[in-house]
PyMOL commands that place a pseudoatom at each C-alpha (Angstrom):
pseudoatom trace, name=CA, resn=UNK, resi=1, chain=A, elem=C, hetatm=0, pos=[11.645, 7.335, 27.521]
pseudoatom trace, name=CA, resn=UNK, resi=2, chain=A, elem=C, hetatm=0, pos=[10.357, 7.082, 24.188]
pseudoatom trace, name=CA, resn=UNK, resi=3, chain=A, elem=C, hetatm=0, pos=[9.768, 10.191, 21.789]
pseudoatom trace, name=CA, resn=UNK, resi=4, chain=A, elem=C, hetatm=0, pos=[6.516, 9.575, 20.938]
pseudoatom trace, name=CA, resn=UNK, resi=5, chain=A, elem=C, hetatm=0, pos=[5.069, 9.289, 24.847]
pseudoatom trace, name=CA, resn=UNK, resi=6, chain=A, elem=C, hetatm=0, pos=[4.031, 6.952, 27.127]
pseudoatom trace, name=CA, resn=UNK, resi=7, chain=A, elem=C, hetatm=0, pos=[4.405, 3.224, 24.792]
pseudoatom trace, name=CA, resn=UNK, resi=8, chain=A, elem=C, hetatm=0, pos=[3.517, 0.804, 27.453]
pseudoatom trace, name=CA, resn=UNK, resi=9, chain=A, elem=C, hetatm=0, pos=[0.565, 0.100, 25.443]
pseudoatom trace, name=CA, resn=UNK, resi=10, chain=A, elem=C, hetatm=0, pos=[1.920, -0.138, 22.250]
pseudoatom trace, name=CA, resn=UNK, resi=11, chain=A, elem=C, hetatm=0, pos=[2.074, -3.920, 20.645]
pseudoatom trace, name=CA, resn=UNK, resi=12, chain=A, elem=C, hetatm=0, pos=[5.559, -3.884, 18.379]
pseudoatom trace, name=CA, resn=UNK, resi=13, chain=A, elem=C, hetatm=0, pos=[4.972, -5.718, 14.871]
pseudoatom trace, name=CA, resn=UNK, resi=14, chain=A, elem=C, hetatm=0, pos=[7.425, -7.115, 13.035]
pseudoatom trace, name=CA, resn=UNK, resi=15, chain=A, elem=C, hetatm=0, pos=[10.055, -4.737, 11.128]
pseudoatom trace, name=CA, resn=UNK, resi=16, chain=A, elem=C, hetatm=0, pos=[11.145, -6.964, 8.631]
pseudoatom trace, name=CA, resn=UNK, resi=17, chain=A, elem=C, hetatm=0, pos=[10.234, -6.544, 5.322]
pseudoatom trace, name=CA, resn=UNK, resi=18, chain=A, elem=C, hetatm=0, pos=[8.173, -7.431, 3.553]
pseudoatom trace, name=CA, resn=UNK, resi=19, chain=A, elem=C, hetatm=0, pos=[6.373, -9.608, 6.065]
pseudoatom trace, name=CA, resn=UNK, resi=20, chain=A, elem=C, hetatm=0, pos=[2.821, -11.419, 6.130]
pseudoatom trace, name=CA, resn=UNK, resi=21, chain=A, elem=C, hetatm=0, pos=[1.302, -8.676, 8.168]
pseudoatom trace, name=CA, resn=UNK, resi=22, chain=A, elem=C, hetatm=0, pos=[1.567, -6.296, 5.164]
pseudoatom trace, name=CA, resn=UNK, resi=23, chain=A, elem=C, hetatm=0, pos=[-0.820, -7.349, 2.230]
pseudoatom trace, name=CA, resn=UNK, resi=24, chain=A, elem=C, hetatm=0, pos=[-1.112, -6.773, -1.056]
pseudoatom trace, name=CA, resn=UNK, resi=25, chain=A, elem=C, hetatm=0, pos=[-4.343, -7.461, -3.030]
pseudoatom trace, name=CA, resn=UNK, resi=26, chain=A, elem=C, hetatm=0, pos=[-4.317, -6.611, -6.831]
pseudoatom trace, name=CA, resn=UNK, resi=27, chain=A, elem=C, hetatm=0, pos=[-7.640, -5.765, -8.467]
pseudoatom trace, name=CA, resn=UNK, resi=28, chain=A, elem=C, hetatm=0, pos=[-7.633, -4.808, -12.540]
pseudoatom trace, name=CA, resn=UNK, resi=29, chain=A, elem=C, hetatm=0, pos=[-10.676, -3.415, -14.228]
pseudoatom trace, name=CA, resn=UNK, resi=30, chain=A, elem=C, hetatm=0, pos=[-10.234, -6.868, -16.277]
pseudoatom trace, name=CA, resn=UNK, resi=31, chain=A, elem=C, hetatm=0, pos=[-10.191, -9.185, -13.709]
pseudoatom trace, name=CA, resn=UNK, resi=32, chain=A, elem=C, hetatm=0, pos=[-12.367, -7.042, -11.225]
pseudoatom trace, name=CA, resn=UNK, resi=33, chain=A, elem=C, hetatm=0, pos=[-11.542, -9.642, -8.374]
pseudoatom trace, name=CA, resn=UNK, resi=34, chain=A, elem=C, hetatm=0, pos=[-8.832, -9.961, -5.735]
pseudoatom trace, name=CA, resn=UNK, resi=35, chain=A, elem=C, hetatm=0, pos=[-5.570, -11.711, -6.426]
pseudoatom trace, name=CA, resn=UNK, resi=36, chain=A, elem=C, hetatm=0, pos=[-3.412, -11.383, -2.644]
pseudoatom trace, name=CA, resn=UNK, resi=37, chain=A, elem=C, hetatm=0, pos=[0.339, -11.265, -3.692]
pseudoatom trace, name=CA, resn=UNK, resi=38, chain=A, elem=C, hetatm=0, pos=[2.387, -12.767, -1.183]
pseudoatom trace, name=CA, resn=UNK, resi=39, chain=A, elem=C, hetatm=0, pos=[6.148, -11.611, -0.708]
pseudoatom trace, name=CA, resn=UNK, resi=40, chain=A, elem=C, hetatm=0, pos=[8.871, -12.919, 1.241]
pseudoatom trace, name=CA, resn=UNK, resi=41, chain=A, elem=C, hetatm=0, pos=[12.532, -11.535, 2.220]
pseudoatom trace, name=CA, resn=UNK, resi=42, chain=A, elem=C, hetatm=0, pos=[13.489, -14.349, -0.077]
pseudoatom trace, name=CA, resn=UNK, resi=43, chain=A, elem=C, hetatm=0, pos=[11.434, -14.390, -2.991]
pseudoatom trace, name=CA, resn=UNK, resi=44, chain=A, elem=C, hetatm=0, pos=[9.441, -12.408, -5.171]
pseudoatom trace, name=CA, resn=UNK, resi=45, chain=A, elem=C, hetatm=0, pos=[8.453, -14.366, -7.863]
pseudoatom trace, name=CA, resn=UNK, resi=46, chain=A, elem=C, hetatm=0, pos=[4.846, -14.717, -7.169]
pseudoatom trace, name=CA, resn=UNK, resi=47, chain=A, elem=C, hetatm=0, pos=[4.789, -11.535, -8.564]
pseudoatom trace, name=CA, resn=UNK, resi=48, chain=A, elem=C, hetatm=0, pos=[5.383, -12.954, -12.927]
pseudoatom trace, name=CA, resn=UNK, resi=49, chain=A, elem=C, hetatm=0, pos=[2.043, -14.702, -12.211]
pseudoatom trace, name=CA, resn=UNK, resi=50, chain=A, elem=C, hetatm=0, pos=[-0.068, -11.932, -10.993]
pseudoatom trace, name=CA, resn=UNK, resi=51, chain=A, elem=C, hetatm=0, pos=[-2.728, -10.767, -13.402]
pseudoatom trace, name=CA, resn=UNK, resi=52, chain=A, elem=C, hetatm=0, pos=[-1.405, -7.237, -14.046]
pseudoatom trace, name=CA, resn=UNK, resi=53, chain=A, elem=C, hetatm=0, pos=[-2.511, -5.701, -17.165]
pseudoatom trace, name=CA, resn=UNK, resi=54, chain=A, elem=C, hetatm=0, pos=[0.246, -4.669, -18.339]
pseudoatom trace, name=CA, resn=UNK, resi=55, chain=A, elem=C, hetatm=0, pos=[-0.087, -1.811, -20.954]
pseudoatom trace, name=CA, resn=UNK, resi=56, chain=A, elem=C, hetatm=0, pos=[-2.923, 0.213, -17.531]
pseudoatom trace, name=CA, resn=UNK, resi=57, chain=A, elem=C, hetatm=0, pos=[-1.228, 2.764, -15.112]
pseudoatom trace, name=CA, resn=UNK, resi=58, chain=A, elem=C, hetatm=0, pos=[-0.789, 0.998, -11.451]
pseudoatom trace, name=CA, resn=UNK, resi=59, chain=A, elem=C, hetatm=0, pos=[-2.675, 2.908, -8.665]
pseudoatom trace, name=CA, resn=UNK, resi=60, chain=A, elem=C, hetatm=0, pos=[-1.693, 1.986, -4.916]
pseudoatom trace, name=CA, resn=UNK, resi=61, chain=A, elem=C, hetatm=0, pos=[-4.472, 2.436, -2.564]
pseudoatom trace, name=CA, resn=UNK, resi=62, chain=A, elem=C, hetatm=0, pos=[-3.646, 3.108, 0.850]
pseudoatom trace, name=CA, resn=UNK, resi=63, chain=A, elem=C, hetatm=0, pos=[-6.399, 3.323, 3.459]
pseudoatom trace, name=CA, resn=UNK, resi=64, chain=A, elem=C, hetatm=0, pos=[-7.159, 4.736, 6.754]
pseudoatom trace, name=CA, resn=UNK, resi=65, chain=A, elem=C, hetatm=0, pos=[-6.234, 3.263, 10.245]
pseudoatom trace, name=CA, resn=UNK, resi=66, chain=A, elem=C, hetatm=0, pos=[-8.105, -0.213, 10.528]
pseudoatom trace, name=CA, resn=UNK, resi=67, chain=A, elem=C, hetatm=0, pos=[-9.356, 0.093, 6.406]
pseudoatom trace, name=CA, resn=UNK, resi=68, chain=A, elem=C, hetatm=0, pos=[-9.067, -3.469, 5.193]
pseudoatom trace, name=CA, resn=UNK, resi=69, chain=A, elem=C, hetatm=0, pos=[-10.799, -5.162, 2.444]
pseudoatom trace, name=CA, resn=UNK, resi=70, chain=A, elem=C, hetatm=0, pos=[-13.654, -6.207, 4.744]
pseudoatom trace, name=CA, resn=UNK, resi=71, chain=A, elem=C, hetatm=0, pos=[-14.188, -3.330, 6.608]
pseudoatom trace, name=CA, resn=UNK, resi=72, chain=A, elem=C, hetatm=0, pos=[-16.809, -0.783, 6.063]
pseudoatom trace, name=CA, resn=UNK, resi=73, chain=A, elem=C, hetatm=0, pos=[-14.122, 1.562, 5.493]
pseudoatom trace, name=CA, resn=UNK, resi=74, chain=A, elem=C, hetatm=0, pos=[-13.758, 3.587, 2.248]
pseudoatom trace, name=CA, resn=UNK, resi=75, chain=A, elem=C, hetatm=0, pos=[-11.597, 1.464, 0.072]
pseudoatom trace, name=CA, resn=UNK, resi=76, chain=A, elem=C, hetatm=0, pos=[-14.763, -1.293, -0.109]
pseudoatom trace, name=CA, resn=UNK, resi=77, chain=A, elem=C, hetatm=0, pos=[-16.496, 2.164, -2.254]
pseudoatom trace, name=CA, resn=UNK, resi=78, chain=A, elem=C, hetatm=0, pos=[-13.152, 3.032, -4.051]
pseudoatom trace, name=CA, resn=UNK, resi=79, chain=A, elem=C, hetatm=0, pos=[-12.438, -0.111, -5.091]
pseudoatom trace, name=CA, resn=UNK, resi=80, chain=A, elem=C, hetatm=0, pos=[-14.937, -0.295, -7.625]
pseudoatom trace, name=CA, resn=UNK, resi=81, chain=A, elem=C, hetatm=0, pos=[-15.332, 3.558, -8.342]
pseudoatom trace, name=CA, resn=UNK, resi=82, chain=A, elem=C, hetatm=0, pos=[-12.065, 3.115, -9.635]
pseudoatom trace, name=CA, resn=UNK, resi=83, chain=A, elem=C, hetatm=0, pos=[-12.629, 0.049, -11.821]
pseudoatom trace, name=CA, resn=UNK, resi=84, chain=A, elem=C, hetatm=0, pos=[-15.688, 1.344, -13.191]
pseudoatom trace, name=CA, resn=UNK, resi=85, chain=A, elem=C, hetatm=0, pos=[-13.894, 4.885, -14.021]
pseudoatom trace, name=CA, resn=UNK, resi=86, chain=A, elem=C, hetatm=0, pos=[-10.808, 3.757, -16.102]
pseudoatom trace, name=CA, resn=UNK, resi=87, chain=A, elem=C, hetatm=0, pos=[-8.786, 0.572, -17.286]
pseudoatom trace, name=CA, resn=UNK, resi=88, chain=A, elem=C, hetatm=0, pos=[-6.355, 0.224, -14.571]
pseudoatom trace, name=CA, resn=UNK, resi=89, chain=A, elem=C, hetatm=0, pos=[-4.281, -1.650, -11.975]
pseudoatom trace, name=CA, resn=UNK, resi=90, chain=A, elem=C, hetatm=0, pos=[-5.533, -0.910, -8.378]
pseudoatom trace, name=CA, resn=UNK, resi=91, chain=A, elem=C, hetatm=0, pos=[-2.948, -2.563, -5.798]
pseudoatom trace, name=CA, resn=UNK, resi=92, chain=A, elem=C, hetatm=0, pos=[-4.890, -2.358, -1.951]
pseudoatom trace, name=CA, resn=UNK, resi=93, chain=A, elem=C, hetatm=0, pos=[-2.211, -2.526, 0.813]
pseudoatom trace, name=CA, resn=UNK, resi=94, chain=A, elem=C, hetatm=0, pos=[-4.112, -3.928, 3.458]
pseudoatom trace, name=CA, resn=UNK, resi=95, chain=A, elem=C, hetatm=0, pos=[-1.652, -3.144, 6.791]
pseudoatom trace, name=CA, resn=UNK, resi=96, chain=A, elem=C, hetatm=0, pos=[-4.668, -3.056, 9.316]
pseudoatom trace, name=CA, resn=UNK, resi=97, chain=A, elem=C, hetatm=0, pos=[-2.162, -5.103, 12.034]
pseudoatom trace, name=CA, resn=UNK, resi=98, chain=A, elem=C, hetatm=0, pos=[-0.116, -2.004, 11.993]
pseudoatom trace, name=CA, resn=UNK, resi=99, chain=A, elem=C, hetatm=0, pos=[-3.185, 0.671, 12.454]
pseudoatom trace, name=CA, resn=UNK, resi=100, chain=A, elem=C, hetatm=0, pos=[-4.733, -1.141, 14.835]
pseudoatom trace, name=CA, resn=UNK, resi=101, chain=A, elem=C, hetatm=0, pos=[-4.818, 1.311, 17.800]
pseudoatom trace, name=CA, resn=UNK, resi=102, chain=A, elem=C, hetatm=0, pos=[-2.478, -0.614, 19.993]
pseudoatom trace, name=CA, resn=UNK, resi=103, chain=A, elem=C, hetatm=0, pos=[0.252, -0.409, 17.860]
pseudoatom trace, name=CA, resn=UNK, resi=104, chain=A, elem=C, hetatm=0, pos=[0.190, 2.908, 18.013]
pseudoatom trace, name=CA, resn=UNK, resi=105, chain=A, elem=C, hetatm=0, pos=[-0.434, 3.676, 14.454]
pseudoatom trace, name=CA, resn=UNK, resi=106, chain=A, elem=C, hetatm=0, pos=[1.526, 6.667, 13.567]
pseudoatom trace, name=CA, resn=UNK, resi=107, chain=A, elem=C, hetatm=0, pos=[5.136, 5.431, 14.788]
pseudoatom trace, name=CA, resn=UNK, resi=108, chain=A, elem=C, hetatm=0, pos=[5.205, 2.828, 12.025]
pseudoatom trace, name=CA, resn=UNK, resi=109, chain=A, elem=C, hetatm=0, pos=[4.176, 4.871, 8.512]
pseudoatom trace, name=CA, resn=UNK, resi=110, chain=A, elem=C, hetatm=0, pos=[8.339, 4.839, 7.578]
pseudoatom trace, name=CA, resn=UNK, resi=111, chain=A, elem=C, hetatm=0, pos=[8.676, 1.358, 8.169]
pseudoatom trace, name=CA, resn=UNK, resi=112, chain=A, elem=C, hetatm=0, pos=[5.093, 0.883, 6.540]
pseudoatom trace, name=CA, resn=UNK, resi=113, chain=A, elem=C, hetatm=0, pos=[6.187, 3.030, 3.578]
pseudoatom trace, name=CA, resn=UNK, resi=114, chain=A, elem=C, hetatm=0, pos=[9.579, 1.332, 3.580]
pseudoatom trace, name=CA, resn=UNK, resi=115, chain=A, elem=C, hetatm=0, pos=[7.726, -2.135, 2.623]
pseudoatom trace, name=CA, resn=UNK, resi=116, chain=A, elem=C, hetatm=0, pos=[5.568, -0.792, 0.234]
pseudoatom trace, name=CA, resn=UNK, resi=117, chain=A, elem=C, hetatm=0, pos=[8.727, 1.067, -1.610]
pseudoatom trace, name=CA, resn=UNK, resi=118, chain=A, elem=C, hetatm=0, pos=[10.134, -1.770, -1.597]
pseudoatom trace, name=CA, resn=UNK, resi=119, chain=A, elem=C, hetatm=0, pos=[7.633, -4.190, -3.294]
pseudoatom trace, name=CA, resn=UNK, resi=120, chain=A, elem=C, hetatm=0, pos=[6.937, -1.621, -5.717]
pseudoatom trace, name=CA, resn=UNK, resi=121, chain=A, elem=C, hetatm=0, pos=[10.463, -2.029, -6.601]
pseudoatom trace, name=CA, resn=UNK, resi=122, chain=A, elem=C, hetatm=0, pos=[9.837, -5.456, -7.313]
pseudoatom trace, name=CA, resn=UNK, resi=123, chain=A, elem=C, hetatm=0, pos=[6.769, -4.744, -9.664]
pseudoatom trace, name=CA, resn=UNK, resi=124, chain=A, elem=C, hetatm=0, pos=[8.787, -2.107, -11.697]
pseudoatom trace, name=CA, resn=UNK, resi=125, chain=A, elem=C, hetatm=0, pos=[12.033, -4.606, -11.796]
pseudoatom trace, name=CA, resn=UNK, resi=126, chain=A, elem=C, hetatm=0, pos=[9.833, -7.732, -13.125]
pseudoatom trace, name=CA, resn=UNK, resi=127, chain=A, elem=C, hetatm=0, pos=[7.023, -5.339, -14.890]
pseudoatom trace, name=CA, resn=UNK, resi=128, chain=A, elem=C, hetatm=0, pos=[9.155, -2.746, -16.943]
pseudoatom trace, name=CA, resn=UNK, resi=129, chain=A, elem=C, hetatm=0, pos=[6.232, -1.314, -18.319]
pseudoatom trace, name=CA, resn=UNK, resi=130, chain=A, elem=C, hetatm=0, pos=[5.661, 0.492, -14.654]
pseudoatom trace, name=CA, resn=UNK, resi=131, chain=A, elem=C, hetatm=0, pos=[7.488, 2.893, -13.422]
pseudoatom trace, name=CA, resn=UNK, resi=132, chain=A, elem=C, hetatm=0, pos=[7.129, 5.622, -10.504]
pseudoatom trace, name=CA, resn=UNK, resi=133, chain=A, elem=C, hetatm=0, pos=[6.179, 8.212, -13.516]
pseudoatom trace, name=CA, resn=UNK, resi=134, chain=A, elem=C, hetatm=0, pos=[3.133, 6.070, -14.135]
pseudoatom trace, name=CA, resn=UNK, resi=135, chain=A, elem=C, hetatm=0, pos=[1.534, 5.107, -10.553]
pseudoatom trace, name=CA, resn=UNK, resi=136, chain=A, elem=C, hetatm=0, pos=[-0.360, 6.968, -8.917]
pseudoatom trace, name=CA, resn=UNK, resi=137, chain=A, elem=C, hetatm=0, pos=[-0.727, 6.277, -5.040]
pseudoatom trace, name=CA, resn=UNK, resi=138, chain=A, elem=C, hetatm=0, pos=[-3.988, 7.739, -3.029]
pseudoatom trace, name=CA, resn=UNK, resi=139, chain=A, elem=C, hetatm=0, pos=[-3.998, 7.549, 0.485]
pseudoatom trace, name=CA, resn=UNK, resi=140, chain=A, elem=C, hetatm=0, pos=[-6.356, 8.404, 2.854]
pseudoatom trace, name=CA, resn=UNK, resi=141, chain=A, elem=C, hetatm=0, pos=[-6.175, 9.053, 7.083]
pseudoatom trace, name=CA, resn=UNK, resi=142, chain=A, elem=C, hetatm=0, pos=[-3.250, 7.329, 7.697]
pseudoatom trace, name=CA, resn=UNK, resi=143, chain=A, elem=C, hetatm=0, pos=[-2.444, 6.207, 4.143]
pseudoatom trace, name=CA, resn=UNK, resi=144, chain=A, elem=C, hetatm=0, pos=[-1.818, 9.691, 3.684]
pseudoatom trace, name=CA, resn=UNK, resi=145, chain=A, elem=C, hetatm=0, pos=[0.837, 9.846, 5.771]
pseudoatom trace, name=CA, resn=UNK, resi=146, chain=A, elem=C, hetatm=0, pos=[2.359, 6.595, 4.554]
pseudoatom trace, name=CA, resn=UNK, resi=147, chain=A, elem=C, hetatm=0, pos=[2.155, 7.639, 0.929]
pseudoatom trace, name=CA, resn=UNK, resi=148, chain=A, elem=C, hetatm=0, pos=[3.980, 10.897, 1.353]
pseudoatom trace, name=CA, resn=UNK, resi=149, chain=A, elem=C, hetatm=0, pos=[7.040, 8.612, 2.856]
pseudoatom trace, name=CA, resn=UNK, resi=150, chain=A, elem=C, hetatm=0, pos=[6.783, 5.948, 0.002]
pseudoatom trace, name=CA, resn=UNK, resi=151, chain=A, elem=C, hetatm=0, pos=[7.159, 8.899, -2.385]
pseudoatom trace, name=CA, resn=UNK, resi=152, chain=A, elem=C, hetatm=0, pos=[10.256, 9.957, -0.468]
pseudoatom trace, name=CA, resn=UNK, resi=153, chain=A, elem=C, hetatm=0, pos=[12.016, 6.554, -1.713]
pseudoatom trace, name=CA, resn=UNK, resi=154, chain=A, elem=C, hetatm=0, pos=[11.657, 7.459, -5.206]
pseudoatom trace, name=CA, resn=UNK, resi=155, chain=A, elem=C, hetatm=0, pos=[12.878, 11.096, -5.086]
pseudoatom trace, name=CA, resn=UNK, resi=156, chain=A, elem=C, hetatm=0, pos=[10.003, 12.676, -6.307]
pseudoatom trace, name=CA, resn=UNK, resi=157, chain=A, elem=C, hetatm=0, pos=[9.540, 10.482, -9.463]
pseudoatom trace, name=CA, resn=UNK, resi=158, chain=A, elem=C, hetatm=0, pos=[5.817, 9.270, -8.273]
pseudoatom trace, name=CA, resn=UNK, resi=159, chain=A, elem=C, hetatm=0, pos=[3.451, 10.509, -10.875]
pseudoatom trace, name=CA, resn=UNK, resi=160, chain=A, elem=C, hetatm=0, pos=[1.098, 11.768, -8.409]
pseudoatom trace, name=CA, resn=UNK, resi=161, chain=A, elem=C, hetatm=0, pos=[0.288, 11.408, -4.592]
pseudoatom trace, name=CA, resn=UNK, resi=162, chain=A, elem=C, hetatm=0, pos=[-3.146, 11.852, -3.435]
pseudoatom trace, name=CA, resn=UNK, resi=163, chain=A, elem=C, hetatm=0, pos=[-2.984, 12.589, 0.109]
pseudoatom trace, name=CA, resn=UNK, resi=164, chain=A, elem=C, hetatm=0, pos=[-6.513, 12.593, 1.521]
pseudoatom trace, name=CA, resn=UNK, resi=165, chain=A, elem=C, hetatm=0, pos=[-7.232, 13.892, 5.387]
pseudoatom trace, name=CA, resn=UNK, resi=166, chain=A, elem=C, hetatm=0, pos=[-3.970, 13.475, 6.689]
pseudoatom trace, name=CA, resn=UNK, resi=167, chain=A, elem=C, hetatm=0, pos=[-4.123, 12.204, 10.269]
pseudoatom trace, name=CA, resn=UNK, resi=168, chain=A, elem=C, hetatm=0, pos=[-2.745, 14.515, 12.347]
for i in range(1, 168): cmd.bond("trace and resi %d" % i, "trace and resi %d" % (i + 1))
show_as sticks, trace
zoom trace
């Protein structure tokens, strides 16, 4: 029997990453629309021809269970709050397949946090100008959660983690 209960219900997504049902959408308070960034196992050069701006601080947005772009969910108020506020990169990891109630949310924030770690490694290899003492990551609900375990991965050299209503 499982640790976390009774899992008959829960739907299993896929554990490799990165993988298409974790997305990244980069917004800049240049730009001020979405660009998606699409990763692979294989490559990561999409990545050189994303529009960062590369002399802002990167902020990772993580939302709450089923928060996506187009949801009524916060991030469609923060989005813009924060582009209005300050010159900045504002990445939105939209990972709604993994929050959706049947997949029993909460088991998968490591392996969510995992991919994330991981692509941000990517951005600070191609992008030297970022680095984990310059991005900020706000999560809220279960983005909380997930951003306390991306943090783990870079042994406390996050600038800041905004952890907002953890889930419990």
């Amino acid at each position: 029997e499982s640790p976390f209960g009774d899992m008959k219900y829960c739907f299993a997504p896929s554990l490799v990453c990165p993988n298409k049902d974790v997305k990244f959408y980069l917004f800049t308070s240049k730009t001020r629309t979405q660009y998606e960034l699409s990763f692979s196992e294989q490559t990561t050069e999409q990545i050189l021809d994303a529009p960062f701006l590369v002399d802002k601080p990167l902020k990772i947005l993580l939302p709450g269970a089923q928060g996506t772009l187009t949801s009524d969910a916060n991030p469609l108020l923060l989005i813009p709050a924060y582009l209005n506020s300050s010159e900045l990169n504002l990445l939105f990891v939209d990972y709604s397949k993994y929050s959706d109630v049947t997949f029993c949310p909460l088991i998968y924030t490591t392996h969510l946090a995992e991919c994330i770690a991981k692509v941000l490694l990517n951005i600070y290899k191609y992008f030297q100008m970022f680095k984990p003492e310059n991005t900020h990551i706000v999560g809220g609900s279960m983005g909380s959660l997930v951003s306390s375990h991306v943090g783990s991965h870079f042994n406390g050299s996050i600038y800041r983690i905004t952890a907002l209503d953890p889930s419990e």
